[in-house]
C-alpha positions in Angstrom: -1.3 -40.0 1.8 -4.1 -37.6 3.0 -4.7 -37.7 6.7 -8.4 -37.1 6.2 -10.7 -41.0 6.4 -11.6 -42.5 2.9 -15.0 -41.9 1.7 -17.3 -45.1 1.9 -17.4 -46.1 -1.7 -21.4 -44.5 -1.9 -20.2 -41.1 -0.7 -20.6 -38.4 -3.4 -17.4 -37.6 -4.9 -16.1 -41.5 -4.0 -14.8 -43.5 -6.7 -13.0 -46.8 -7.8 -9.7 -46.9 -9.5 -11.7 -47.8 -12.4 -13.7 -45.0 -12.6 -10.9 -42.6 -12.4 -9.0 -44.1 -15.3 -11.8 -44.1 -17.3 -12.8 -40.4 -16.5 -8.9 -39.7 -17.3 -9.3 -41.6 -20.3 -12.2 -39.5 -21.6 -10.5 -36.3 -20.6 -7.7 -36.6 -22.9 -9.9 -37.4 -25.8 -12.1 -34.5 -25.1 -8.8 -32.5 -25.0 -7.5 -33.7 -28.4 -10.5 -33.3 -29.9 -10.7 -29.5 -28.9 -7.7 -29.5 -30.6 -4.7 -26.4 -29.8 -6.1 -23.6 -27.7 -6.3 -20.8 -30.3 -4.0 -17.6 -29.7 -4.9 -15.0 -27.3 -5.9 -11.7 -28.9 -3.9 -8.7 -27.6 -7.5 -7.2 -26.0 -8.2 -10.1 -24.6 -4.5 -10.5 -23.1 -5.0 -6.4 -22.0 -8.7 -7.5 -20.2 -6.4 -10.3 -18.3 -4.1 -7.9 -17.4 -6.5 -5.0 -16.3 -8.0 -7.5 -14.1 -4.9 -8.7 -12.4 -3.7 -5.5 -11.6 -7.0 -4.8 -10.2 -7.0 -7.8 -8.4 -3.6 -6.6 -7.2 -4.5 -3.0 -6.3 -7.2 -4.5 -4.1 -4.6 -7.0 -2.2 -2.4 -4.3 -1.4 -5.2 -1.8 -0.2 -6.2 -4.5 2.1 -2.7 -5.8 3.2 -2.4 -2.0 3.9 -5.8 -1.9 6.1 -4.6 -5.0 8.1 -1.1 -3.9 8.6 -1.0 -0.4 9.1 2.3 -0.3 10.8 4.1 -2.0 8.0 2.3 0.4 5.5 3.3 3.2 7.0 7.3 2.2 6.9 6.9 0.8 3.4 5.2 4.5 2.7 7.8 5.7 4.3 10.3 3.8 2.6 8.9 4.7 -0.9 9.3 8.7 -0.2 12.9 8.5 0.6 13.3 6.7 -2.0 11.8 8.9 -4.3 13.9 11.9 -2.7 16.7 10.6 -3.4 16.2 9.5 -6.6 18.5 11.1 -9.5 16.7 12.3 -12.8 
């Protein structure tokens, strides 16, 4: 159970136990009646992928702003690494 008050039953986003079965109800029918989600295209799975390693990119640019210090060993970290790597 939430901590947060109940919403008085005229609140926006308030509803009876009635109304959310029903909504569930209709839900499922509207998902049956879409019917299977059709396969993924491989250039549509490469867009979804391009994007999350954007999206990626970007977090660990700014985790890098915030946290310098930790960059820095992790930066650190990667060129020893890579020094010591056999090819």
């Amino acid at each position: 159970m939430s901590d947060l008050p109940d919403l008085p039953e005229d609140a926006p986003g308030a509803t009876g136990d009635a109304d959310e079965s029903a909504m569930a109800g209709s839900a499922r029918a509207d998902a049956a009646a879409c019917g299977p989600p059709a396969p993924e295209t491989d250039a549509e799975r490469r867009r979804r992928r391009a994007q999350f390693l954007r999206d990626l990119a970007e977090a660990r640019a700014l985790r890098a702003r915030v946290q310098p210090r930790r960059a820095k060993a992790a930066r650190l970290r990667h060129a020893m690494r890579m020094r010591t790597f056999r090819w």
